[in-house]
C-alpha positions in Angstrom: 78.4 -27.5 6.3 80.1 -30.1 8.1 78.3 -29.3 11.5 74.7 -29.4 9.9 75.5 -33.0 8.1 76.5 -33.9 12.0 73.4 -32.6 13.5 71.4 -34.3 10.3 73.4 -37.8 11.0 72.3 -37.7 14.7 69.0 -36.9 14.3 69.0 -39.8 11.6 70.3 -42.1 14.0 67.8 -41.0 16.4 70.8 -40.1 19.2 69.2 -38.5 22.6 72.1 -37.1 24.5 70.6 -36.9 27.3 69.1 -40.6 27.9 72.5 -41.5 25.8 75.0 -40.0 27.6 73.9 -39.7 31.3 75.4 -36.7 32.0 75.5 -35.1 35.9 76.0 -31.6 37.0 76.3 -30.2 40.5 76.8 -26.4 41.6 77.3 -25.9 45.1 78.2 -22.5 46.8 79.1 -22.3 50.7 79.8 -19.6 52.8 82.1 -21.4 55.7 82.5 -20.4 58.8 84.9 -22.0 61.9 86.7 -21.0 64.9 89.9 -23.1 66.0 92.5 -21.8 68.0 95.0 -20.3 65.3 93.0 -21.9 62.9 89.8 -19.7 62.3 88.4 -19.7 58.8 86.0 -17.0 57.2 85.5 -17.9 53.5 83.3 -18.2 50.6 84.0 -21.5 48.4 82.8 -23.2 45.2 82.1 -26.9 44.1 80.9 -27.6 40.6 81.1 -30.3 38.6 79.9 -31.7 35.6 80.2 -35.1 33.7 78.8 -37.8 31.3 78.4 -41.2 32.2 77.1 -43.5 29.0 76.6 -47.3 29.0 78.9 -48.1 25.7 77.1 -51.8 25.7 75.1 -53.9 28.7 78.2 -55.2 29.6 80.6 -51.9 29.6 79.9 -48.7 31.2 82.3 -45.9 31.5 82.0 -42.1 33.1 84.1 -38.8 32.7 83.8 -36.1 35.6 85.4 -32.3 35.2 85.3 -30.4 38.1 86.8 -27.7 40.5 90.0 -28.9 42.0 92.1 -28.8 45.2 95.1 -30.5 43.9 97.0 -31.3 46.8 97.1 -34.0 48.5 94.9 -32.8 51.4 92.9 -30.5 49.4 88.8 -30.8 50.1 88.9 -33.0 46.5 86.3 -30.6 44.6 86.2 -27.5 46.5 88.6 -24.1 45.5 88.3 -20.7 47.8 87.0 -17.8 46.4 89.2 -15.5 47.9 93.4 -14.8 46.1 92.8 -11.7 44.1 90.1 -13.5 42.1 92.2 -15.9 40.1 90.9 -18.5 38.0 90.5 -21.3 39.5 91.7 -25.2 38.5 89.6 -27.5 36.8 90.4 -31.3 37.0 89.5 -35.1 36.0 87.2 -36.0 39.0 86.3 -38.9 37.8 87.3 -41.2 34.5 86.9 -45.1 34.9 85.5 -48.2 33.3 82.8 -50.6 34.7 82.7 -54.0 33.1 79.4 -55.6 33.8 78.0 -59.2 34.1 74.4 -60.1 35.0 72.5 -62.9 35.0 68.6 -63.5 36.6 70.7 -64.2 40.1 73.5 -62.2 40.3 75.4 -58.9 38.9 79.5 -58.5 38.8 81.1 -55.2 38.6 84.7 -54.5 37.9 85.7 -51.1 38.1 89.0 -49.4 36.6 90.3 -45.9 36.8 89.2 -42.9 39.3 85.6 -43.3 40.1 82.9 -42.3 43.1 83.0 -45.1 46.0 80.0 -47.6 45.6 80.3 -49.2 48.8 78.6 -48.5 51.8 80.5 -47.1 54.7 80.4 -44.1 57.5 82.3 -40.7 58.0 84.8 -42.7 60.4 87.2 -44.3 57.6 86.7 -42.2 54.8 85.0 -38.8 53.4 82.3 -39.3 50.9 84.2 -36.4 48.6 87.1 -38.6 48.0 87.3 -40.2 45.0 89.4 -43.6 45.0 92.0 -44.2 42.4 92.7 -47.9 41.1 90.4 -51.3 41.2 87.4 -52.2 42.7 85.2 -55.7 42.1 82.1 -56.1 43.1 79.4 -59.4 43.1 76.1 -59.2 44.6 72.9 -61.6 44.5 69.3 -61.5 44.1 68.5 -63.8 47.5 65.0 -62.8 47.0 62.5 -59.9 45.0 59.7 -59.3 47.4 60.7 -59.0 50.0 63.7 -57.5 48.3 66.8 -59.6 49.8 70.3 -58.8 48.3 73.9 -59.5 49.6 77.2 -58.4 48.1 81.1 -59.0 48.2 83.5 -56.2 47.2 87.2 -56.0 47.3 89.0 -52.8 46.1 92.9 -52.1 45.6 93.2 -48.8 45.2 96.9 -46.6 45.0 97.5 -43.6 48.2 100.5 -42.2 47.2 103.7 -42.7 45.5 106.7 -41.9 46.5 109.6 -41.2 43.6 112.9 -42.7 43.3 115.4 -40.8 45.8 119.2 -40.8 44.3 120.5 -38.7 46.9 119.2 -41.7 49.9 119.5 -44.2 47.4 115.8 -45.4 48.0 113.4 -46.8 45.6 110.6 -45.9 43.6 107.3 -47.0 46.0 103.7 -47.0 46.4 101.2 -46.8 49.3 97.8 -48.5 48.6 94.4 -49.5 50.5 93.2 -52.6 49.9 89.5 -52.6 51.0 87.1 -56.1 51.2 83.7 -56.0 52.5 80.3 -58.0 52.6 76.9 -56.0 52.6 73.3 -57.4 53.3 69.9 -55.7 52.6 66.1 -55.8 52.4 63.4 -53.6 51.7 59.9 -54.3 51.9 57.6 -52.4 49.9 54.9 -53.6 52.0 55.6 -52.5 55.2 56.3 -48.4 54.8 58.8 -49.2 52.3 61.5 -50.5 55.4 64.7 -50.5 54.5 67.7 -52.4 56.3 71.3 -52.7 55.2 74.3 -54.3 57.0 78.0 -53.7 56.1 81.2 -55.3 57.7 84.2 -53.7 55.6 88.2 -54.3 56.2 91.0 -51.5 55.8 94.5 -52.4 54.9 97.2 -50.0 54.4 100.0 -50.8 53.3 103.7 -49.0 53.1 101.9 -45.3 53.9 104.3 -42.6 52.8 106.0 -39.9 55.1 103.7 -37.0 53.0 100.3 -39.0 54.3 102.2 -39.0 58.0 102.7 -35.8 57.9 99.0 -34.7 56.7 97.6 -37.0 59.0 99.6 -36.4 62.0 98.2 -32.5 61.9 94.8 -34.4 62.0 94.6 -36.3 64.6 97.1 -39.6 64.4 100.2 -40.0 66.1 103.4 -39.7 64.2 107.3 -41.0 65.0 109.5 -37.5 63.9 108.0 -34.2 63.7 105.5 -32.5 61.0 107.6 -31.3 58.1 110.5 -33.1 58.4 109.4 -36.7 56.9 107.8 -38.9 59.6 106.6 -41.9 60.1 103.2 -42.9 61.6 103.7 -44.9 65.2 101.1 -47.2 64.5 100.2 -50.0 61.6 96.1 -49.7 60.2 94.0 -52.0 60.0 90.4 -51.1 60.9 87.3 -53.0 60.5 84.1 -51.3 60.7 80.4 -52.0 60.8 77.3 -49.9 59.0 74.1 -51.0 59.8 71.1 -48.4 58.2 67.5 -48.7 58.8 65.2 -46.3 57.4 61.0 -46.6 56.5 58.7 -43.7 54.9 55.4 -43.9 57.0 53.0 -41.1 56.0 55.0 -40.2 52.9 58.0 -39.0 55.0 61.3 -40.5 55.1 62.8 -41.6 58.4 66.6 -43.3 58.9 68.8 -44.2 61.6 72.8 -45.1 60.7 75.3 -46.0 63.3 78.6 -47.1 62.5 81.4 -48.5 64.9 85.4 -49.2 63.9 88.1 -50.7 65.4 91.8 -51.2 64.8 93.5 -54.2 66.3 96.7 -53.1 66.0 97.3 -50.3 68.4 97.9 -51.2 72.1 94.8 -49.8 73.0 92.3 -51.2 70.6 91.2 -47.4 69.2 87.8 -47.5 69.0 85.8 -45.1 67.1 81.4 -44.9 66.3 79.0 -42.8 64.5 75.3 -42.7 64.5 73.1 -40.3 62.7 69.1 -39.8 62.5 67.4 -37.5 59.5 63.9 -37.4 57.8 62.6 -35.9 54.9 62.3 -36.2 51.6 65.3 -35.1 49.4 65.1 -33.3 46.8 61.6 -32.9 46.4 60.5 -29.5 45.9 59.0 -27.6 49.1 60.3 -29.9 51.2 62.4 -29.3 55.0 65.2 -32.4 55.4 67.3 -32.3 58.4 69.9 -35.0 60.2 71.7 -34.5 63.9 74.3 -37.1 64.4 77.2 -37.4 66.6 80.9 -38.4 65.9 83.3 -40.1 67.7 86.6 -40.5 66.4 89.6 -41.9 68.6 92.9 -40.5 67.2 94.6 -43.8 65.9 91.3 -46.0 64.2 92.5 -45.3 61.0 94.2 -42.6 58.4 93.2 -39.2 60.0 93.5 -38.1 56.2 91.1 -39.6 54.9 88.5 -39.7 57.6 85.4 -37.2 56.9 86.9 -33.3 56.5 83.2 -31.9 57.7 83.5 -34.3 61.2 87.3 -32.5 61.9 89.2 -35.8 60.6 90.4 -37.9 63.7 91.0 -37.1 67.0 87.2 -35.8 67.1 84.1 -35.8 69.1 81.0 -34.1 69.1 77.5 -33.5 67.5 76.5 -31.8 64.2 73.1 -30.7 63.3 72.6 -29.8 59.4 68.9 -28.8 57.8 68.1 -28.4 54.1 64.9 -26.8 52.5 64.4 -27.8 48.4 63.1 -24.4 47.2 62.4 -26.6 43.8 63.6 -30.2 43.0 67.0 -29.5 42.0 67.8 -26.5 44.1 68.8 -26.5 48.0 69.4 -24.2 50.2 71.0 -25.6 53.5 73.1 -24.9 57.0 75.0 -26.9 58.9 76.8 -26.3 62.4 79.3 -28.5 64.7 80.8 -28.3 67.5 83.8 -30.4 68.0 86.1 -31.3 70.7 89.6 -32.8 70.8 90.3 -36.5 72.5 93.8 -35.9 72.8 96.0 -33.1 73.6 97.4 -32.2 70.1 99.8 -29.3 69.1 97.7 -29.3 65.5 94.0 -29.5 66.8 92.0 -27.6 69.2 88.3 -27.4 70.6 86.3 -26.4 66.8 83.0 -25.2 66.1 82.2 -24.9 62.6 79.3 -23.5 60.7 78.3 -23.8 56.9 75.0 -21.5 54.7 75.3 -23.3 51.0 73.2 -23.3 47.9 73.1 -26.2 45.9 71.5 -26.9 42.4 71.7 -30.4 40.4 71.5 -30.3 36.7 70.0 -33.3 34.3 
């Protein structure tokens, strides 16, 4: 009785869940491929997800993500294995934040609290678009102009690494690593001339006090270390890479064309590390009956920035080499894709080797 005096109450109210509640769901299923000296992998794995993301009032949204979890620390962050004498696997809190919003004719403010999916714009170089950040992030951008459309942006985003507990036996304290991440973006689109689209980004990496467990993870991928792997070191160098996105894309005929190229650099090694990216694709996505494909090339030098949390699907750090992925939307919310790369080492590293690495994956979006 109660449940049908609920379902009468929302119907009353005239509650759509659907335009209500926002919610997102994502299925993917890879079969993964690579070959690495001592480091070959033959595997099938999962990614789902699945959340709700309301606006609670025009000036508050909020959003709550459940999804498949690698829990560790340099676990892919919503991927598990299908393979262990078919366990279950973990479900986790992808995402759960809140969005305050302010927004006048010329400008909107953001401020974000909680774990949430990255807004900014950015490259595979400093940081893989599966991570979800943990902490604050503000935001202001303006309406310059609305046709052509002309819009520029400031961000700044303090978000927490790690943290390292309170050690009674060496007597040290209780401590935190953190990112703190600024950035200015430009853009314009012109609806007039095949729909061109241009946007600029100049961000700023700081990391401060990084803890011996993201040395560790990171010196197997790519960056150089003080000690040795598994017995608490310390990374050699300090991080503090700035980086610039610039992405043009246009859809003559219909079809969508782009062009990204990225290039970082951190100041404080000896050598300057040096690290770019640039990647073309075209097609439409998900549009049904439609091919989309992208060939891009990565070049990573070991010490630009935290090897951890440089793009997993580029090798991390230390990295060069091309990668050629196409897609084919059998309907609009199903893909069916393949990806290969073929990656080389920069350095000499006991933890890395030569890699080439192929993916077949099927992909469906809900809502």
């Amino acid at each position: 009785m109660l449940i049908l005096e609920g379902i009468l109450a929302v119907a009353v109210l005239g509650f759509d869940w659907k335009s209500d509640l926002h919610p997102e769901g994502k299925f993917r299923l890879l079969w993964h491929q690579a070959y690495e000296t001592t480091r070959d992998v033959s595997q099938m794995e999962l990614s789902a997800k699945g959340g709700v993301f309301p606006d609670l009032q025009p000036w508050l949204k909020t959003g709550v993500e459940l999804s498949t979890a690698g829990t560790n620390l340099d676990s892919r962050p919503d991927r598990v294995t299908l393979a262990g004498g078919m366990s279950d696997k973990t479900i986790a809190l992808g995402q759960a934040y809140l969005d305050f919003v302010w927004k006048t004719d010329l400008l909107e403010s953001h401020a974000f609290a909680g774990k949430f999916e990255s807004p900014l714009f950015y490259s595979p170089l400093l940081w893989d678009h599966e991570i979800r950040p943990e902490g604050l992030l503000e935001s202001v951008s303006f309406n310059v102009s609305s046709e052509p459309e002309v819009h520029s942006a400031f961000y700044a985003g303090q978000f927490s690494v790690d943290q390292v507990s309170e050690s009674i036996t060496n007597g040290t304290p209780m401590r935190r690593s953190w990112l703190f991440e600024q950035g200015i973006l430009g853009s314009y689109r012109s609806a007039a001339i095949a729909a061109v689209e241009v946007s600029l980004a100049f961000n700023f990496y700081y990391f401060a006090d990084l803890s011996e467990r993201v040395a560790n993870l990171s010196g197997q991928r790519g960056n150089s270390i003080i000690g040795t792997i598994g017995n608490n070191p310390k990374f050699r160098y300090h991080f503090a890479p700035i980086e610039n996105v610039l992405q043009i894309s246009a859809v003559p005929l219909g079809i969508r064309t782009g062009l990204l190229g990225a290039f970082a650099i951190n100041f404080r090694t000896p050598d300057k590390q040096r690290s770019f990216f640039v990647q073309a694709d075209i097609g439409n996505v998900w549009r049904k009956r439609n091919f989309v494909g992208s060939l891009s090339y990565y070049y990573n030098e070991p010490n630009t920035s935290v090897a951890l949390f440089s793009d997993a699907d580029y090798g991390y750090a230390n990295r060069k080499g091309p990668r050629a992925e196409v897609s084919y939307f059998v309907i609009d919310r199903l893909r069916l894709g393949m990806s290969f790369a073929l990656l080389e080492t920069l350095a000499d590293s006991v933890y890395q080797a030569n890699r080439k690495e192929f993916y077949l994956e099927a992909e469906a979006r809900f809502f």
